[in-house]
C-alpha positions as a Markdown table, in Angstrom:
| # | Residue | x | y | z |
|---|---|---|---|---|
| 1 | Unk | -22.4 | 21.2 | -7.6 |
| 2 | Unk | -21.5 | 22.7 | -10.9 |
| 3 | Unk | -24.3 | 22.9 | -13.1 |
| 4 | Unk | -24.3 | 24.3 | -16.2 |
| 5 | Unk | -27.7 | 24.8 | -17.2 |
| 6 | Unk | -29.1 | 25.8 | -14.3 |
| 7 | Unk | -32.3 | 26.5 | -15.9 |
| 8 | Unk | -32.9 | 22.9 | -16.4 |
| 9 | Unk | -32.6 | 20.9 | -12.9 |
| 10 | Unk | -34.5 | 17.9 | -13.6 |
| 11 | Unk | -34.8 | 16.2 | -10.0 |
| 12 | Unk | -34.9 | 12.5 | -10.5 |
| 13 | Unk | -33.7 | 11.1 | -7.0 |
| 14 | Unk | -36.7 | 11.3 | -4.9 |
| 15 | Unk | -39.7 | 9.0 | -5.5 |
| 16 | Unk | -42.0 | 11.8 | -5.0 |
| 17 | Unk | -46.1 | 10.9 | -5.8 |
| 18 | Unk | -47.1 | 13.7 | -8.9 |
| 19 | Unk | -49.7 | 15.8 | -7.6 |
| 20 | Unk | -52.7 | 14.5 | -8.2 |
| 21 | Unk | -55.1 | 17.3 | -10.2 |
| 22 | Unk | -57.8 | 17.8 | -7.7 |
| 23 | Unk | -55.4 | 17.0 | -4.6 |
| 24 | Unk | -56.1 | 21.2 | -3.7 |
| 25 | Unk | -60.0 | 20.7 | -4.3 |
| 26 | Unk | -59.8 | 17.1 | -2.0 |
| 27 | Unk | -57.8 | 19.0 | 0.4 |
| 28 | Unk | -60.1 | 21.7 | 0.5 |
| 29 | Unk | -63.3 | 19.6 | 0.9 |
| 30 | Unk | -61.3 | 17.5 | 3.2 |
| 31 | Unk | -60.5 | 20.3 | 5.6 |
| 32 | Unk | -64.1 | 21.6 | 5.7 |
| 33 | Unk | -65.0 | 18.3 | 6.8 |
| 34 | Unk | -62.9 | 18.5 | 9.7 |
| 35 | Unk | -63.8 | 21.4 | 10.6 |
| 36 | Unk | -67.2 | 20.7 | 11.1 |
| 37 | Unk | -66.7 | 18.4 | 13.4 |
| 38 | Unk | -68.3 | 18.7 | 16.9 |
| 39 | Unk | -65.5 | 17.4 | 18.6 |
| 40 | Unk | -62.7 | 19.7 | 16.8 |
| 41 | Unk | -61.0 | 20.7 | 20.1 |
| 42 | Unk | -61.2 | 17.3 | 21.4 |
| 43 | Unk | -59.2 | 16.1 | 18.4 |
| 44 | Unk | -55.6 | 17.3 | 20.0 |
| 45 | Unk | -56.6 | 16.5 | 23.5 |
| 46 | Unk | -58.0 | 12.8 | 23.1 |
| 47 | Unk | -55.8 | 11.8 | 20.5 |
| 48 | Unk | -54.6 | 8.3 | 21.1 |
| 49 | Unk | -51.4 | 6.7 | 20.5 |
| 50 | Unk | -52.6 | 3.8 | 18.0 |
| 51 | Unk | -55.2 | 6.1 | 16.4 |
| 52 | Unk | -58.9 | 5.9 | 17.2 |
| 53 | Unk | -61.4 | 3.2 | 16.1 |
| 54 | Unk | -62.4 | 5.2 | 13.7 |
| 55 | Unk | -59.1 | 6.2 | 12.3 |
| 56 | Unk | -58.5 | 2.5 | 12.3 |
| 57 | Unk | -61.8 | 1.9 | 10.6 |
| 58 | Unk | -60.4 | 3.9 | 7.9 |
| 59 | Unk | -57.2 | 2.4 | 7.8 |
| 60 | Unk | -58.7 | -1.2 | 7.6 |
| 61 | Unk | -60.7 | 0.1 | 4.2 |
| 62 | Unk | -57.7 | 1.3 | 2.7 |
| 63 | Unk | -55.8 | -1.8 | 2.9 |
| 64 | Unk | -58.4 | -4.0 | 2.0 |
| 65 | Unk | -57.7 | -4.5 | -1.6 |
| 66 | Unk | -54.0 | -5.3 | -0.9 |
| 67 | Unk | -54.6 | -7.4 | 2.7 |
| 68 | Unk | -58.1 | -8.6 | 3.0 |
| 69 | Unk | -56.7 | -11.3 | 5.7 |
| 70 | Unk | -56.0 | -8.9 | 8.0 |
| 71 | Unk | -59.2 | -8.9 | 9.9 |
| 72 | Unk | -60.7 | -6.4 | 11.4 |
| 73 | Unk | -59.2 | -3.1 | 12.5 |
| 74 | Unk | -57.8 | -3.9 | 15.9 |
| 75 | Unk | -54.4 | -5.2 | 14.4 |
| 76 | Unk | -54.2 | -2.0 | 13.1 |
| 77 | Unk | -51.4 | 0.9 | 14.8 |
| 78 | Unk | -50.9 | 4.0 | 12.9 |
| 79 | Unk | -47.9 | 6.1 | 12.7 |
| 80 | Unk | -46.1 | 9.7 | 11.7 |
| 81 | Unk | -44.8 | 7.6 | 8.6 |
| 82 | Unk | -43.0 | 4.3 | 7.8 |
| 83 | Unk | -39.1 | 5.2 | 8.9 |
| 84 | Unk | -41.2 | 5.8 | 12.0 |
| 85 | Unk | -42.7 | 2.5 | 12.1 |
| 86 | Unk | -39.4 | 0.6 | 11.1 |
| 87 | Unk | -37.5 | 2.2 | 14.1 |
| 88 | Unk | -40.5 | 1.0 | 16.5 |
| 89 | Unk | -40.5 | -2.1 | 15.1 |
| 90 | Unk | -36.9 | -2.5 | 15.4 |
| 91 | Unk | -37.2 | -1.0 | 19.1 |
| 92 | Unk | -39.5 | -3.6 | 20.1 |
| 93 | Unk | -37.8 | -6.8 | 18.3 |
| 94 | Unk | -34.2 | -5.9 | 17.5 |
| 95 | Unk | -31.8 | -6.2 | 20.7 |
| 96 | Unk | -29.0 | -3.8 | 20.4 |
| 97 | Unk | -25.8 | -5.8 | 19.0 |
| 98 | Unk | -28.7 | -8.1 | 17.1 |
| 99 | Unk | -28.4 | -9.1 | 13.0 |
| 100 | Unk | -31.7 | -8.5 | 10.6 |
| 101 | Unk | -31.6 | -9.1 | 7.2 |
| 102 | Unk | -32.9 | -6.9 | 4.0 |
| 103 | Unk | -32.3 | -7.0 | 0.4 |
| 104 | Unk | -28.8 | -6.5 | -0.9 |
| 105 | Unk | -30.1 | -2.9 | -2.3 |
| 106 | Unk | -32.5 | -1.4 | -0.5 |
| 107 | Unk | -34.4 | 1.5 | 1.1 |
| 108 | Unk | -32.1 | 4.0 | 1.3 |
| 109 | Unk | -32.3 | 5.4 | 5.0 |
| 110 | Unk | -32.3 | 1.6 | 6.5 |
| 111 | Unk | -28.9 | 1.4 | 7.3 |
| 112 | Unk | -29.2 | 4.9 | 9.3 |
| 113 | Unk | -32.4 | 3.7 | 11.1 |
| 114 | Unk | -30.7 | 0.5 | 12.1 |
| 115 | Unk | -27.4 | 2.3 | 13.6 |
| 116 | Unk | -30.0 | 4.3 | 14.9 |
| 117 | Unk | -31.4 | 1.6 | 16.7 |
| 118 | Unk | -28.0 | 0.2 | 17.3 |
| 119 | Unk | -28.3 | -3.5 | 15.0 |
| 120 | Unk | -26.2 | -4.8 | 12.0 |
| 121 | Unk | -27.8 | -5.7 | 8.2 |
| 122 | Unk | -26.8 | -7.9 | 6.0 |
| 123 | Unk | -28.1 | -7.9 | 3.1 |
| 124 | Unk | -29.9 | -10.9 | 1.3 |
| 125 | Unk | -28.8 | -11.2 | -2.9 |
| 126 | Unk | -31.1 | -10.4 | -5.4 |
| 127 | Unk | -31.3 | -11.5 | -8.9 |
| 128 | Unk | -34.1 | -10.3 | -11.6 |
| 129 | Unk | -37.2 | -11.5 | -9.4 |
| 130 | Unk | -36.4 | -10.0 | -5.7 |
| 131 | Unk | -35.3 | -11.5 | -3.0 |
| 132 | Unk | -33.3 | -15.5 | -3.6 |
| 133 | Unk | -35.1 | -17.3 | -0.6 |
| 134 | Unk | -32.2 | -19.8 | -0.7 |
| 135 | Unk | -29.9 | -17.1 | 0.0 |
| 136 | Unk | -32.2 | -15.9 | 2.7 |
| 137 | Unk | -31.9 | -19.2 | 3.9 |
| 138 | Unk | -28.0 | -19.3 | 3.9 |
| 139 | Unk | -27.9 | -15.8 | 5.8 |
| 140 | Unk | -30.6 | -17.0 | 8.3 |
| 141 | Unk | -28.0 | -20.1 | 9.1 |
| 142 | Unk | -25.2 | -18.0 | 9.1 |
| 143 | Unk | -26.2 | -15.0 | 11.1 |
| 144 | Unk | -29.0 | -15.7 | 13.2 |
| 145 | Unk | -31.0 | -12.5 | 12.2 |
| 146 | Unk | -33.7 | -11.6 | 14.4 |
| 147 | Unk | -35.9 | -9.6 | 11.8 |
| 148 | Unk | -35.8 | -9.2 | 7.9 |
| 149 | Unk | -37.2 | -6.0 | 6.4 |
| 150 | Unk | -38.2 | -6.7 | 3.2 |
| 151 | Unk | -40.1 | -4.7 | -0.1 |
| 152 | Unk | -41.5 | -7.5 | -2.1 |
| 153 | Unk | -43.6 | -5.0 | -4.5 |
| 154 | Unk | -42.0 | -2.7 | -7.0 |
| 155 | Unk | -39.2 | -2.9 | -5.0 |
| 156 | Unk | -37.0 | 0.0 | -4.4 |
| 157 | Unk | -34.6 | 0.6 | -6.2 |
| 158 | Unk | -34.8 | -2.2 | -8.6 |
| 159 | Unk | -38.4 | -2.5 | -9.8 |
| 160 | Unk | -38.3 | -6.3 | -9.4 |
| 161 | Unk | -42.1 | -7.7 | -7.6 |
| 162 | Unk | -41.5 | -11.3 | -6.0 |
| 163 | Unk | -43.3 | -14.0 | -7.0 |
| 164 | Unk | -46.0 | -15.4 | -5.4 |
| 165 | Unk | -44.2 | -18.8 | -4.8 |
| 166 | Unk | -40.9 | -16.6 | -3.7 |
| 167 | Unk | -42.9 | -14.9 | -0.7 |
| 168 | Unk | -44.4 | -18.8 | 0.1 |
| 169 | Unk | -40.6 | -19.8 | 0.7 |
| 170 | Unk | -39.5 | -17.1 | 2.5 |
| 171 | Unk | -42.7 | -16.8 | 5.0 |
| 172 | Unk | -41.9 | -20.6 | 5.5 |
| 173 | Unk | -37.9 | -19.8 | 6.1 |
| 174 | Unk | -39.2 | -16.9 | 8.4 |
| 175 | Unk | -41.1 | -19.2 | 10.6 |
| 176 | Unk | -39.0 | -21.9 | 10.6 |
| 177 | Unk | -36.1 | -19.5 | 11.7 |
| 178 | Unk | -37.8 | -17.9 | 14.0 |
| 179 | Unk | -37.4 | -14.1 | 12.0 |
| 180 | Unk | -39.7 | -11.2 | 12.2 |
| 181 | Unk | -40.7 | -9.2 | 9.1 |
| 182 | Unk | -41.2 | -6.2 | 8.3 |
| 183 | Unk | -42.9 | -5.9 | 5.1 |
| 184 | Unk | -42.9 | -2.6 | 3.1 |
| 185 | Unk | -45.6 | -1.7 | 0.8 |
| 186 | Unk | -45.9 | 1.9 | -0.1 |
| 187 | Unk | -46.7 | 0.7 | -3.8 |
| 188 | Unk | -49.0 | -1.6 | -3.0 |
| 189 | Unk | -52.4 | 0.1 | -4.3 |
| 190 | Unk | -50.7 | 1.0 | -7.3 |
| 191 | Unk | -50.0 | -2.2 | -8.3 |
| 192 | Unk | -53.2 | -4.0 | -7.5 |
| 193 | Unk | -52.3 | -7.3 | -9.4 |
| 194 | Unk | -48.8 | -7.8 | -7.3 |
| 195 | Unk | -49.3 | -11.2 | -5.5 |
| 196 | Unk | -50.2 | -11.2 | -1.6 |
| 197 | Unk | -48.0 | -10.0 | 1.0 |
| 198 | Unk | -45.3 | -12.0 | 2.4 |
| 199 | Unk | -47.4 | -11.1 | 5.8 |
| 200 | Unk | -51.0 | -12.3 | 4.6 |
| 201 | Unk | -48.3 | -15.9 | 4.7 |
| 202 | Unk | -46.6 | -15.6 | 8.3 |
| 203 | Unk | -49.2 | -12.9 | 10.2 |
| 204 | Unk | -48.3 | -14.2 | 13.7 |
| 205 | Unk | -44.7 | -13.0 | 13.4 |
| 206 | Unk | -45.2 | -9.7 | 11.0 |
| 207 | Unk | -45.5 | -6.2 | 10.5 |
| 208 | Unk | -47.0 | -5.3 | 7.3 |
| 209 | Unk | -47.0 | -1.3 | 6.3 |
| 210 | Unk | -48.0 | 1.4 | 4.0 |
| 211 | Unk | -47.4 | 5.0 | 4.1 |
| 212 | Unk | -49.6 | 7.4 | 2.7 |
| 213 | Unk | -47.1 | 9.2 | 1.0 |
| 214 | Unk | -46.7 | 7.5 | -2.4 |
| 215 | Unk | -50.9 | 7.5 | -2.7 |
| 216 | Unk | -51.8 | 11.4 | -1.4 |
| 217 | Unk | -48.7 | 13.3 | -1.1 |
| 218 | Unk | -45.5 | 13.6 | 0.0 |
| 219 | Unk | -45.8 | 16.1 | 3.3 |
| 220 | Unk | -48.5 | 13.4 | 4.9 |
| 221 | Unk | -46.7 | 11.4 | 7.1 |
| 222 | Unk | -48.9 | 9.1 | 8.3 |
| 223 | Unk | -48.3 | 4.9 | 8.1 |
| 224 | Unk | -50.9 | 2.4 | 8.8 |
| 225 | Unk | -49.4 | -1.2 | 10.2 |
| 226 | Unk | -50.9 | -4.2 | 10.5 |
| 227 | Unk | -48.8 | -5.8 | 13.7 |
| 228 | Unk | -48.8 | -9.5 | 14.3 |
| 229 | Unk | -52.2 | -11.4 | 14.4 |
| 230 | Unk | -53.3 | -12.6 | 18.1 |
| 231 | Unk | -51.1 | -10.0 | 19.8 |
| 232 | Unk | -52.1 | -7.7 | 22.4 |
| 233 | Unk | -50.9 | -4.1 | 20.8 |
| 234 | Unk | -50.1 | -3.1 | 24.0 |
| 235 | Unk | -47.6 | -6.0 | 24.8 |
| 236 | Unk | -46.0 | -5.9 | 21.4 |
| 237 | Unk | -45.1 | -2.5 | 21.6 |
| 238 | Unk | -44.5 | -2.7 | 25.0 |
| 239 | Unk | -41.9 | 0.2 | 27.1 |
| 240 | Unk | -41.7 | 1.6 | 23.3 |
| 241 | Unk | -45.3 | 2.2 | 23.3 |
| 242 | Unk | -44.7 | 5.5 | 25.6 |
| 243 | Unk | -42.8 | 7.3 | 23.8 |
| 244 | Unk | -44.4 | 9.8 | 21.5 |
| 245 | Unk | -41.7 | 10.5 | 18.4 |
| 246 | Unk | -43.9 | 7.6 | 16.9 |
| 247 | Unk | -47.1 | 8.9 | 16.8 |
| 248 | Unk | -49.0 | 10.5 | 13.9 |
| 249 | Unk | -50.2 | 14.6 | 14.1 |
| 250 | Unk | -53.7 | 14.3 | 15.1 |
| 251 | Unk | -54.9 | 16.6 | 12.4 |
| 252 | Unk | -52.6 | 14.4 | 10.1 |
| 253 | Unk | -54.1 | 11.6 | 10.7 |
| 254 | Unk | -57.8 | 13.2 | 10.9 |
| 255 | Unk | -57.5 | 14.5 | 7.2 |
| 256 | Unk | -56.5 | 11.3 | 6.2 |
| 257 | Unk | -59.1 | 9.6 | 7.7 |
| 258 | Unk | -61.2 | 12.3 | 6.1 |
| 259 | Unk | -59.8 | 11.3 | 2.7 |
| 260 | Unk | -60.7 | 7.9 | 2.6 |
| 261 | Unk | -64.2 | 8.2 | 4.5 |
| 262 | Unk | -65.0 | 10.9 | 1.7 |
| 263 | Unk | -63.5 | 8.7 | -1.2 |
| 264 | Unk | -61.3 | 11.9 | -2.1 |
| 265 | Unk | -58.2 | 9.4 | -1.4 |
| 266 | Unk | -59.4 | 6.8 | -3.7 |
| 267 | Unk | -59.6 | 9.8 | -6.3 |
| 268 | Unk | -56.4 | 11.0 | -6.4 |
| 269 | Unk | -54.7 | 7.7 | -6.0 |
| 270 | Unk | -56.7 | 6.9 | -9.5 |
| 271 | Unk | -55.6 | 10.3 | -10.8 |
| 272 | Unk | -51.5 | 9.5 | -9.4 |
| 273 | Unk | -51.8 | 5.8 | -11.2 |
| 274 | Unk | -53.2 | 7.3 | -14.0 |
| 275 | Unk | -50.4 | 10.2 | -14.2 |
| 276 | Unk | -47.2 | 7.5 | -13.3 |
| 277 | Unk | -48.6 | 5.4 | -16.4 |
| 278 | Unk | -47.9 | 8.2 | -18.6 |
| 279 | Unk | -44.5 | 8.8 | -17.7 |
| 280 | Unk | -43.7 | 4.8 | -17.4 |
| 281 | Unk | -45.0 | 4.8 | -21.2 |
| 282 | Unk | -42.3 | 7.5 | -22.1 |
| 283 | Unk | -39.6 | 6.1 | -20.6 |
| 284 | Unk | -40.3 | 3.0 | -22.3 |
| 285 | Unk | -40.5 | 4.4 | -25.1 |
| 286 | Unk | -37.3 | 7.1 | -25.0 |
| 287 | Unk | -35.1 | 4.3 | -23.3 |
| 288 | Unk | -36.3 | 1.3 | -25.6 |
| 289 | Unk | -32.9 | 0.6 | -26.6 |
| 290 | Unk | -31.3 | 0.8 | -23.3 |
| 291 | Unk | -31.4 | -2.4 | -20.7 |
| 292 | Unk | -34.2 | -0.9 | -18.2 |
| 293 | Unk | -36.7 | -2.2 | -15.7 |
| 294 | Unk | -40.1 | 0.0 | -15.5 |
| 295 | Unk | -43.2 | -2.0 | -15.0 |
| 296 | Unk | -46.6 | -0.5 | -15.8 |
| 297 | Unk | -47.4 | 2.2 | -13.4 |
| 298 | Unk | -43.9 | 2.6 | -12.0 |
| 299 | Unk | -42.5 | 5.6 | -9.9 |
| 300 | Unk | -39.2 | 5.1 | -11.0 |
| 301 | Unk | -36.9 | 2.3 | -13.2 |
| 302 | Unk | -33.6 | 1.1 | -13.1 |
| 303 | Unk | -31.2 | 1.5 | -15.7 |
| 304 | Unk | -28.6 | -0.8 | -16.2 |
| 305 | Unk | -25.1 | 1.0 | -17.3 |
| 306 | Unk | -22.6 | -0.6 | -19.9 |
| 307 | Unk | -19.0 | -1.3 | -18.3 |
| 308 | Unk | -17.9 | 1.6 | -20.5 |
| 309 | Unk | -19.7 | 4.0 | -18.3 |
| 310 | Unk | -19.6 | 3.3 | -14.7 |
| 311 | Unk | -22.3 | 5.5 | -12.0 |
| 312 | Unk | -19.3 | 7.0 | -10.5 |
| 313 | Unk | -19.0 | 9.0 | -13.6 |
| 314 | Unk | -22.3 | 9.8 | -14.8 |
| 315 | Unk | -24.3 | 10.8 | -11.9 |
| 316 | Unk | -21.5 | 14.0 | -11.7 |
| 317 | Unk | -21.5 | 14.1 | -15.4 |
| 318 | Unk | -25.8 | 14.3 | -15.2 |
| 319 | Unk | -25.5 | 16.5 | -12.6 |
| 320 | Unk | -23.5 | 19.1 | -14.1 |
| 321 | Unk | -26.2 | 19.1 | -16.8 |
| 322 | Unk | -28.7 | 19.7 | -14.5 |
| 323 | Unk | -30.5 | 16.1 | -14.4 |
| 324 | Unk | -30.1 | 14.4 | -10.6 |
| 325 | Unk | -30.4 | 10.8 | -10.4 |
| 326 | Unk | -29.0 | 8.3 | -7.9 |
| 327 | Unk | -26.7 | 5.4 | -8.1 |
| 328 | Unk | -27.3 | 1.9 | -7.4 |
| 329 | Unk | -24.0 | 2.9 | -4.3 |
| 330 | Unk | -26.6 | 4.7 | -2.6 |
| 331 | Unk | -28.9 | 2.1 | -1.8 |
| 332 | Unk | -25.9 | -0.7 | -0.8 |
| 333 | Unk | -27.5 | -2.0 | 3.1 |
| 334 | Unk | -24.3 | -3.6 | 3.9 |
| 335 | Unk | -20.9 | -1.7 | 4.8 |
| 336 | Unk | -18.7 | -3.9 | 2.8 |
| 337 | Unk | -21.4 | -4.0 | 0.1 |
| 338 | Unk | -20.7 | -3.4 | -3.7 |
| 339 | Unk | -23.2 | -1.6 | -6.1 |
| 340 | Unk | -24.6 | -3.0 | -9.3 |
| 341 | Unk | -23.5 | 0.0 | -11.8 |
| 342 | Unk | -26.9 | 1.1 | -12.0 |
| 343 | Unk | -29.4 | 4.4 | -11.8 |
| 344 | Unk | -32.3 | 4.7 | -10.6 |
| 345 | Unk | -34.4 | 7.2 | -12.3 |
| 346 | Unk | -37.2 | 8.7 | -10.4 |
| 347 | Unk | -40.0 | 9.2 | -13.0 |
| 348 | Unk | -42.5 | 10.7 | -10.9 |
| 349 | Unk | -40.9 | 13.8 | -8.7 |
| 350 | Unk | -39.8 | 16.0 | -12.1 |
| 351 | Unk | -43.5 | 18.5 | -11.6 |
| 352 | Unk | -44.5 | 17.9 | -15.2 |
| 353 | Unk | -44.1 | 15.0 | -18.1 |
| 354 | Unk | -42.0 | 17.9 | -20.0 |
| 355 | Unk | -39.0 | 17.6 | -17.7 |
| 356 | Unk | -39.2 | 13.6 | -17.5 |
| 357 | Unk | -38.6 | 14.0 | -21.3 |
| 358 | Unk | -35.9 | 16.6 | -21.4 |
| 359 | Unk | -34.1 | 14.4 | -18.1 |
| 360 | Unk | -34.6 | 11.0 | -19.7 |
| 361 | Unk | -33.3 | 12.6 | -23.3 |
| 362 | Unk | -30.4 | 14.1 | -21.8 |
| 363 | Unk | -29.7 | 10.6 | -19.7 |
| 364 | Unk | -30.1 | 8.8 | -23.1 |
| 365 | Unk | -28.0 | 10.7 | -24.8 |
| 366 | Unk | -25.0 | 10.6 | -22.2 |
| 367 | Unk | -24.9 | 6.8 | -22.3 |
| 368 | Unk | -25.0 | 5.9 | -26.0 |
| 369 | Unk | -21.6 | 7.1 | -26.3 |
């Protein structure tokens, strides 16, 4: 890549969480804690492959405020992240050869996770809401999908949150097509006023998850799933459930669990909210005259381009200006698939409100002419 101020580099294709200002304090006071534990030694021998009750204790309290219908915590797995969990999920309920469904643009690794686990996607047309449950519908007919991965909250890369009566229609196309769902939330407790999941709707028939990584930071990989209600966790996961690249460090999972017992989690997800406010407000405000998506809160927005300036030359002409950003093309599920001519502009990786400015400025000015 030739870039031409190299001093500049303004990172915007990662949805990276800001650090949080007392994330090294929490992390501190978190790691004490663990190490004051009787058992410490124990920790790597016993771990289990689901976590422990009380790592699913924990999990149960931090998805509370988003899924109080799960219950208690024994529909609760826990994972080394959420690409983790969608390739176990798709292990367990996607035959090899087998269709699922997803949103026309969506999470970028999906379509190597599912050649990974050897199925097709098709993807599902969106319009300014989410998801078009009749199109779901059409694609259900059409293809027989076994499964539908879906992220109903801020979705990424769009921005769009589906409306409550949105997920009651496509819970009810799920059941009455007998499709599995995967429901991604890593926003979730950032956006506390989103409707309820899609799986809080259809529970006997879904997996509803959330990484850590958007609420602590980005190097804990550790997921917490709520699998389908009045299943026996070891049948669902069945032959899969032996095989370890699945399963969460132990002393991952302990300082998570740490976190949220201690309320240090909670903190920093305040002080992360607080911080991803700030830069939503300034984008708002620098791109106020420019067709963009960026509800309260967001990580990142989605910039609609004018036909005069198509991705394909911008994201090189941004690059070699030191600003990175990625292209609606990079998040296309399908192979024949067509992108939107659109950017998504990750507001929250760039380490300091100063370089949102000067990436958003320079991405401004590029466009208006």
């Amino acid at each position: 890549m030739n870039v031409q101020n190299a001093s500049l580099i303004v990172d915007m294709t990662r949805s990276l969480p800001p650090v949080a200002p007392s994330f090294n304090s929490a992390l501190g006071v978190s790691l004490r804690g663990i190490a004051s534990r009787s058992d410490l030694a124990g920790l790597l021998r016993a771990a289990t492959p689901i976590g422990s009750n009380r790592d699913r204790a924990a999990a149960r309290m931090w998805l509370a405020p988003r899924y109080p219908e799960l219950g208690d915590e024994r529909r609760v797995i826990v994972t080394n992240g959420t690409q983790s969990a969608l390739l176990l999920f798709l292990r367990i309920h996607a035959p090899i050869g087998s269709v699922i469904l997803a949103e026309h643009l969506s999470y970028g690794v999906l379509s190597n996770l599912a050649r990974a686990a050897g199925v097709r996607v098709r993807g599902v047309p969106l319009d300014s809401e989410g998801m078009i449950p009749d199109e779901f519908e059409r694609l259900c007919r059409e293809s027989s999908p076994v499964a539908l991965y879906c992220n109903p909250t801020v979705h990424n890369p769009t921005t769009s949150t589906l409306p409550a009566e949105r997920r009651v229609a496509i819970a009810a196309i799920a059941r009455r097509f007998g499709v599995k769902i995967f429901e991604d939330e890593p926003l979730g407790l950032l956006h506390p006023d989103a409707p309820s999941p899609i799986a809080a709707l259809v529970p006997e028939a879904s997996w509803y998850t959330m990484g850590m990584t958007k609420c602590l930071a980005q190097g804990i990989r550790v997921a917490f799933c709520v699998i389908p209600k009045g299943i026996d966790i070891p049948m669902e996961l069945g032959d899969v459930g032996r095989l370890s690249y699945w399963l969460p460090s132990p002393l991952s999972l302990a300082l998570v669990t740490e976190m949220i017992e201690n309320g240090l989690a909670q903190t920093i997800l305040g002080e992360i909210s607080r911080e991803c406010q700030r830069r939503q407000e300034l984008a708002c405000d620098l791109l106020r005259n420019f067709p963009i998506l960026c509800p309260p809160r967001s990580m990142h927005l989605w910039l609609q381009l004018p036909a005069r300036a198509t991705e394909e030359q911008i994201v090189p002409k941004l690059a070699s200006q030191g600003v990175l950003v990625r292209g609606s093309a990079q998040f296309i599920t399908e192979v024949q698939g067509k992108g939107v001519n659109a950017l998504r502009l990750s507001l929250s990786s760039p380490s300091s409100l100063e370089l949102v400015y000067k990436g958003l400025k320079l991405i401004a000015t590029l466009i208006s002419f």
